[in-house]
ROBAZA-798770 format. One record per atom (N, C-alpha, C, CB): residue in one letter; z, y, x; atom name; residue number from 1. Coordinates in steps of 0.05 Angstrom, whole numbers, plus 5000, padded with zeros to 4 digits. Atoms other than C-alpha are relative to their C-alpha. Glycine has a CB too. Example, Ala and Ser with C-alpha at 12.3 -4.5 7.8 and 13.67 -1.06 7.14 Angstrom:
<pt A; <5000; 4976; 5018>; N; 1>
<pt A; <5156; 4910; 5246>; CA; 1>
<pt A; <5000; 5024; 5018>; C; 1>
<pt A; <5025; 5001; 4980>; CB; 1>
<pt S; <4999; 4976; 4984>; N; 2>
<pt S; <5143; 4979; 5273>; CA; 2>
<pt S; <5014; 5022; 4985>; C; 2>
<pt S; <4971; 5009; 5009>; CB; 2>
END
This chain:
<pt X; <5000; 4977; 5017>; N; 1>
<pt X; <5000; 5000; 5000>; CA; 1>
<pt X; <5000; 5025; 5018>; C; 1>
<pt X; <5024; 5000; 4981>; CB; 1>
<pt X; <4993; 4980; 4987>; N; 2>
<pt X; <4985; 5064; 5027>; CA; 2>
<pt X; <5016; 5027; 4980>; C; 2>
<pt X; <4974; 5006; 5016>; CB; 2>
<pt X; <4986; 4983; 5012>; N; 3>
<pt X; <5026; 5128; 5013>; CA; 3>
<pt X; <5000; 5023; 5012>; C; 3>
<pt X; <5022; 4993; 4996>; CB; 3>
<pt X; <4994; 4982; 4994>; N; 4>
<pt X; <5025; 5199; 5024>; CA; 4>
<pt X; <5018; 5018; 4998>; C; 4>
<pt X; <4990; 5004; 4997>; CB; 4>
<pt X; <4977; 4988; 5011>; N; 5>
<pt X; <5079; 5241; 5037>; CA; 5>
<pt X; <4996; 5035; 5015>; C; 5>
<pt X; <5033; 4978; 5011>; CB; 5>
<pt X; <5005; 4968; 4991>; N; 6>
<pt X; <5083; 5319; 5049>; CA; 6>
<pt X; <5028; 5010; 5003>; C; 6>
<pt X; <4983; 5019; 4977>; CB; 6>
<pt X; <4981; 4979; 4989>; N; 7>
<pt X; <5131; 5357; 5082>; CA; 7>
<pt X; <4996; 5029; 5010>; C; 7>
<pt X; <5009; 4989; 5020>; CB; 7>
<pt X; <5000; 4975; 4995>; N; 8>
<pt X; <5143; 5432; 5094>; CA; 8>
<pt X; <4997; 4993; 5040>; C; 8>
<pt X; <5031; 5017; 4983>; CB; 8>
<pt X; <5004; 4988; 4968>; N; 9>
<pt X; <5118; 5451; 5173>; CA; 9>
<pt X; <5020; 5028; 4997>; C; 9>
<pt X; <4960; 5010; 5010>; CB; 9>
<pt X; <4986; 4971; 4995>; N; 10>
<pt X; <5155; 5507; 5201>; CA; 10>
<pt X; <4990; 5016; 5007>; C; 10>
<pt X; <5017; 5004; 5014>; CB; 10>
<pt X; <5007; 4973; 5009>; N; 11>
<pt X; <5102; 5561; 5188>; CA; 11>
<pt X; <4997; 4986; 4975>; C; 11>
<pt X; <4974; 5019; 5014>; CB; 11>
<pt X; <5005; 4996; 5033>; N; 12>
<pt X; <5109; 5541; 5114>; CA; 12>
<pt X; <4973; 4980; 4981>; C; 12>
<pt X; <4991; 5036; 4998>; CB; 12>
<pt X; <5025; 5011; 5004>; N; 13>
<pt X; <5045; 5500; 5109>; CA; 13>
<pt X; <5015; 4966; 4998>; C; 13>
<pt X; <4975; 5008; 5028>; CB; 13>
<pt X; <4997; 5035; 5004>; N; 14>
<pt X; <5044; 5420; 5085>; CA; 14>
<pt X; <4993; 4992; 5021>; C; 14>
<pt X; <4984; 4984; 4980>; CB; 14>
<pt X; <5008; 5015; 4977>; N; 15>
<pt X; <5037; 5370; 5135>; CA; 15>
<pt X; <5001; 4978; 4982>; C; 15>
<pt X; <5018; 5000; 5028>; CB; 15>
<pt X; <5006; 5020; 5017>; N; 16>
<pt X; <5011; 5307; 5110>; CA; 16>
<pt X; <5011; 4972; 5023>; C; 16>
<pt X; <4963; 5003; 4989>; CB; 16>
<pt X; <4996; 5022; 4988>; N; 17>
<pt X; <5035; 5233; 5142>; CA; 17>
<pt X; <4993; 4977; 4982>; C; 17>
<pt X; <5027; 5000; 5009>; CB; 17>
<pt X; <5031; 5022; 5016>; N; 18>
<pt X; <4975; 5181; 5124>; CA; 18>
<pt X; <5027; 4970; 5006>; C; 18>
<pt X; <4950; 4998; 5032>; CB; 18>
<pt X; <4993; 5023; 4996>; N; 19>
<pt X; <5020; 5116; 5121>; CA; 19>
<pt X; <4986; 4975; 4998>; C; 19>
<pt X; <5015; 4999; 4988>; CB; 19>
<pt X; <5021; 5018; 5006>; N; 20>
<pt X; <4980; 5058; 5133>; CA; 20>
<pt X; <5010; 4966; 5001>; C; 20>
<pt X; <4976; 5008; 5022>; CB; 20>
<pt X; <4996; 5022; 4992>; N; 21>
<pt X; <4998; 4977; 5126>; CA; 21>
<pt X; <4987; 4977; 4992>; C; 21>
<pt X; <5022; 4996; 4998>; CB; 21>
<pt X; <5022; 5024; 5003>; N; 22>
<pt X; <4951; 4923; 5130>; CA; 22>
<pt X; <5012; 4975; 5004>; C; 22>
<pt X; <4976; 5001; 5021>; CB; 22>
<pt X; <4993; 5026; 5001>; N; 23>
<pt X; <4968; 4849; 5113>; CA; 23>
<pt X; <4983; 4984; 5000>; C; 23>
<pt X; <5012; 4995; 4983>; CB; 23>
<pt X; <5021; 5012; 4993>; N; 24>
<pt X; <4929; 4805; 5141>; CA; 24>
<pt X; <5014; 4962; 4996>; C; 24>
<pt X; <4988; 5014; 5034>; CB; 24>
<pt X; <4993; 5022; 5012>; N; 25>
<pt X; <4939; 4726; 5110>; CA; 25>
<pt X; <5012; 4983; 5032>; C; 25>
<pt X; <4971; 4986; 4981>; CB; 25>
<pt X; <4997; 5002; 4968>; N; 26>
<pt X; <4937; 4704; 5185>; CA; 26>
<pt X; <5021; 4994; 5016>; C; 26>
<pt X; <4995; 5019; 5010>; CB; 26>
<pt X; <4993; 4987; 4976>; N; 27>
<pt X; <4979; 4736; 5219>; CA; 27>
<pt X; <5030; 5007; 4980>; C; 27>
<pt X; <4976; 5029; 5015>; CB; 27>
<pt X; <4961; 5004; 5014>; N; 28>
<pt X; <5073; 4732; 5215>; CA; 28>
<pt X; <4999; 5034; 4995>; C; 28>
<pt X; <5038; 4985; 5034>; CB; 28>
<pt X; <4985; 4983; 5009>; N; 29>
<pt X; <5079; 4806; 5217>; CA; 29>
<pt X; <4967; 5029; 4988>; C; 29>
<pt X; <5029; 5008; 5030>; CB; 29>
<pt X; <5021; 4976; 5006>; N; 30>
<pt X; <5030; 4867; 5185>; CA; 30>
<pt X; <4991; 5026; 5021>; C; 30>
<pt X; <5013; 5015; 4976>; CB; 30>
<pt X; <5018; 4976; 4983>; N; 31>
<pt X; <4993; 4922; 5221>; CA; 31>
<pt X; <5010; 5032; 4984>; C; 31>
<pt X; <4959; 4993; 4993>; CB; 31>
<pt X; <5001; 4969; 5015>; N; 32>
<pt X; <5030; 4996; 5208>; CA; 32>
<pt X; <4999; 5015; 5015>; C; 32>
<pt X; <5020; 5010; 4983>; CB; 32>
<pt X; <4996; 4972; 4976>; N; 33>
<pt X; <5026; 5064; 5231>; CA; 33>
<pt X; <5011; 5011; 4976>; C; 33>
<pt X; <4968; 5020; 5019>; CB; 33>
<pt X; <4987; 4983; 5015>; N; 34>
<pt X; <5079; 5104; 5194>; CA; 34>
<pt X; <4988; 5036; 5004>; C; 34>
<pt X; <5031; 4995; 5010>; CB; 34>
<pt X; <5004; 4963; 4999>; N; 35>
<pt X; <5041; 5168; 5223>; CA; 35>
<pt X; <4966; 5001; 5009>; C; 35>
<pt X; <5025; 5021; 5033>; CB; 35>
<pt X; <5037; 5003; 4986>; N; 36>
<pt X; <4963; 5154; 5221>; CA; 36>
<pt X; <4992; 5038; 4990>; C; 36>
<pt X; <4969; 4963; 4973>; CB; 36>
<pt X; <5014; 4977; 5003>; N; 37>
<pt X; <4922; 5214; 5231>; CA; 37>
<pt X; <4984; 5010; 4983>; C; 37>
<pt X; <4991; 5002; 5015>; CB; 37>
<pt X; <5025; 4993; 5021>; N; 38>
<pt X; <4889; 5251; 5170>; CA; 38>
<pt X; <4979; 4996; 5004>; C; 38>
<pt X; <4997; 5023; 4993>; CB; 38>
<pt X; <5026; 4984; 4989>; N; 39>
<pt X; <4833; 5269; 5209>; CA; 39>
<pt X; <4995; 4975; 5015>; C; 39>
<pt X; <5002; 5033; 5021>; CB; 39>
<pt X; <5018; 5025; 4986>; N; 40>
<pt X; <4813; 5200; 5243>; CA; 40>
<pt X; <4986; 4986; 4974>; C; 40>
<pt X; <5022; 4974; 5020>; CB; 40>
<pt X; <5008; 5007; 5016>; N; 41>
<pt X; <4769; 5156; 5217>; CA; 41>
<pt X; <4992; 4967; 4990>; C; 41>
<pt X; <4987; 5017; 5002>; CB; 41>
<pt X; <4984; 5022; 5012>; N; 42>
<pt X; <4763; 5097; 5176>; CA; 42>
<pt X; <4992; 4980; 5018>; C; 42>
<pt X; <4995; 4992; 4970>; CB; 42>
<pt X; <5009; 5020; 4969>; N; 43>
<pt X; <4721; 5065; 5243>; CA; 43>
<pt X; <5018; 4994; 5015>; C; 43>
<pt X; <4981; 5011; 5021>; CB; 43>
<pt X; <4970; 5004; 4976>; N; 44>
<pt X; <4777; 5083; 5292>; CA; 44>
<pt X; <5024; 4980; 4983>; C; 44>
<pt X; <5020; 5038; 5008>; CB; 44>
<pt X; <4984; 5021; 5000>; N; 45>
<pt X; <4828; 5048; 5242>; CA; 45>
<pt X; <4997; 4978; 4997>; C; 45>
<pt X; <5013; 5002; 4990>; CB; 45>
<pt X; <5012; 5024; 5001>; N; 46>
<pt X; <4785; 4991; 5226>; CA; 46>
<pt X; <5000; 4987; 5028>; C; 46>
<pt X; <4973; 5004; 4989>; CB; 46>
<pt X; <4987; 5020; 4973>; N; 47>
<pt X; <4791; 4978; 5307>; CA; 47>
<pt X; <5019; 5001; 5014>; C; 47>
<pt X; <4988; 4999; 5020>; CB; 47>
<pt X; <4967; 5004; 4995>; N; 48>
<pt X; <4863; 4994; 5309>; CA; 48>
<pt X; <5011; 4971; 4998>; C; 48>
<pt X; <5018; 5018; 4977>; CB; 48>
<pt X; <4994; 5028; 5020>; N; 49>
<pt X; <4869; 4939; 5261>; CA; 49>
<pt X; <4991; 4980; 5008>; C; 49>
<pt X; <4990; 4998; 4973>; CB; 49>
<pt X; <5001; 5031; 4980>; N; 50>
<pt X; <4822; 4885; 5297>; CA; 50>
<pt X; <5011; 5005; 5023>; C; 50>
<pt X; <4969; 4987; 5008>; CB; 50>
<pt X; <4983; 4999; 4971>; N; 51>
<pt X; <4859; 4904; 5362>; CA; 51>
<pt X; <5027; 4981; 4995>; C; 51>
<pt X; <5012; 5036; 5008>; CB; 51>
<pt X; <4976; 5021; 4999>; N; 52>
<pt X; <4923; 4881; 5332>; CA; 52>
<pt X; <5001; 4978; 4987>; C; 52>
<pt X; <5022; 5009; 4994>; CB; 52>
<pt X; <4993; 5030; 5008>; N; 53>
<pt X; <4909; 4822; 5302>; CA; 53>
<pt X; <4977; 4991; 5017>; C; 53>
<pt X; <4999; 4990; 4964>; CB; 53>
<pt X; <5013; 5030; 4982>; N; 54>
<pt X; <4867; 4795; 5361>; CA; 54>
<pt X; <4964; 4997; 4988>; C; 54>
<pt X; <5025; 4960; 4987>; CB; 54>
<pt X; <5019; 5021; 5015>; N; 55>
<pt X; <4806; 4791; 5317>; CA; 55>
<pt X; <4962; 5008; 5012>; C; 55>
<pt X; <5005; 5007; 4958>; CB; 55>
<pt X; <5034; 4994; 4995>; N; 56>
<pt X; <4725; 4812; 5337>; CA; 56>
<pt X; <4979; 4995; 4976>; C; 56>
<pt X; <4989; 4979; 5024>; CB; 56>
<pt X; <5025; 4995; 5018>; N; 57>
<pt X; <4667; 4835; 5292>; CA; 57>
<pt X; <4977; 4984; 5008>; C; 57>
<pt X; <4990; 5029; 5001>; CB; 57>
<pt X; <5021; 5014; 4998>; N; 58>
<pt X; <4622; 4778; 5285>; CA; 58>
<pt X; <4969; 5004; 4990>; C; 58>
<pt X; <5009; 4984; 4991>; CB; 58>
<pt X; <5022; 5001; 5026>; N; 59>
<pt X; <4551; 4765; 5251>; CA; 59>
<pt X; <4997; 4969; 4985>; C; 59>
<pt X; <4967; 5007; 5014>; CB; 59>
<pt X; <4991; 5029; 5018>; N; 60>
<pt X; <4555; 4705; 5197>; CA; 60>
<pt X; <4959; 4992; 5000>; C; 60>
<pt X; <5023; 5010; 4953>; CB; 60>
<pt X; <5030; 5012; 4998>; N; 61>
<pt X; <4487; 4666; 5194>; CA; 61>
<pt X; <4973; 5017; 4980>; C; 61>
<pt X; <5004; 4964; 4988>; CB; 61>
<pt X; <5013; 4982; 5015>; N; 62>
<pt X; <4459; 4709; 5128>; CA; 62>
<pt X; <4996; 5030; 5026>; C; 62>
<pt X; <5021; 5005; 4967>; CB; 62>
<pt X; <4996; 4978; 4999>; N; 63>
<pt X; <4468; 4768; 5176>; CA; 63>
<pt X; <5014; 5018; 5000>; C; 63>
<pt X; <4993; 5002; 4992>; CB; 63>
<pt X; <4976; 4983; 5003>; N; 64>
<pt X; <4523; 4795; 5150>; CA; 64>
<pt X; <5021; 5004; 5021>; C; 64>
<pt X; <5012; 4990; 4980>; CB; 64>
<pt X; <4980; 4999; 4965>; N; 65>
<pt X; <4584; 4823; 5198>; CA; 65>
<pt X; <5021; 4988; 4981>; C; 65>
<pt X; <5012; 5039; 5023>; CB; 65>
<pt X; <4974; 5011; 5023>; N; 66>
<pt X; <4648; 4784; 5178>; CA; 66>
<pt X; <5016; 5002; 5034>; C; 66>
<pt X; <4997; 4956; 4975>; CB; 66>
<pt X; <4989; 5003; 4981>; N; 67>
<pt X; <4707; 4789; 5219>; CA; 67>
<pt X; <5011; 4973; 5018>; C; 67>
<pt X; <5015; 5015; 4994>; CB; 67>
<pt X; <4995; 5022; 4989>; N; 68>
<pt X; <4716; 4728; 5274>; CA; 68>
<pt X; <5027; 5001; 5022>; C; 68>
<pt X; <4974; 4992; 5013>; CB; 68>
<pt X; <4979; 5005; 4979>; N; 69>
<pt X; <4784; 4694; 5309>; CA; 69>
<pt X; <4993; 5010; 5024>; C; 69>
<pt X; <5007; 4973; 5003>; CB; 69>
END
């Protein structure tokens, strides 16, 4: 589940903290960042995410990319 939460900065402005946690069937414990960056993008956390679970962007025989052990 992700969740946004907003807090006052100290010039008065929101600050946003992107919470992110991925559960992967796999794998004993989940993938979070309690402080992902608004402004990155969904590539960079897509290879946050195969980083920590070990995994590599395959191609499946149709073609298709599926992710491989």
């Amino acid at each position: 589940m992700n969740q946004v939460e907003t807090k006052p900065a100290a010039h008065g402005a929101k600050v946003q903290d992107i919470h992110v946690k991925v559960v992967y069937a796999s794998a004993v414990d989940p993938y979070t960042d309690s402080h992902a960056d608004p402004a990155s993008t969904v590539g960079a956390l897509k290879a946050a995410v195969f980083s920590f679970f070990n995994l590599q962007e395959g191609s499946r025989a149709d073609g298709a990319l599926s992710p491989a052990v």
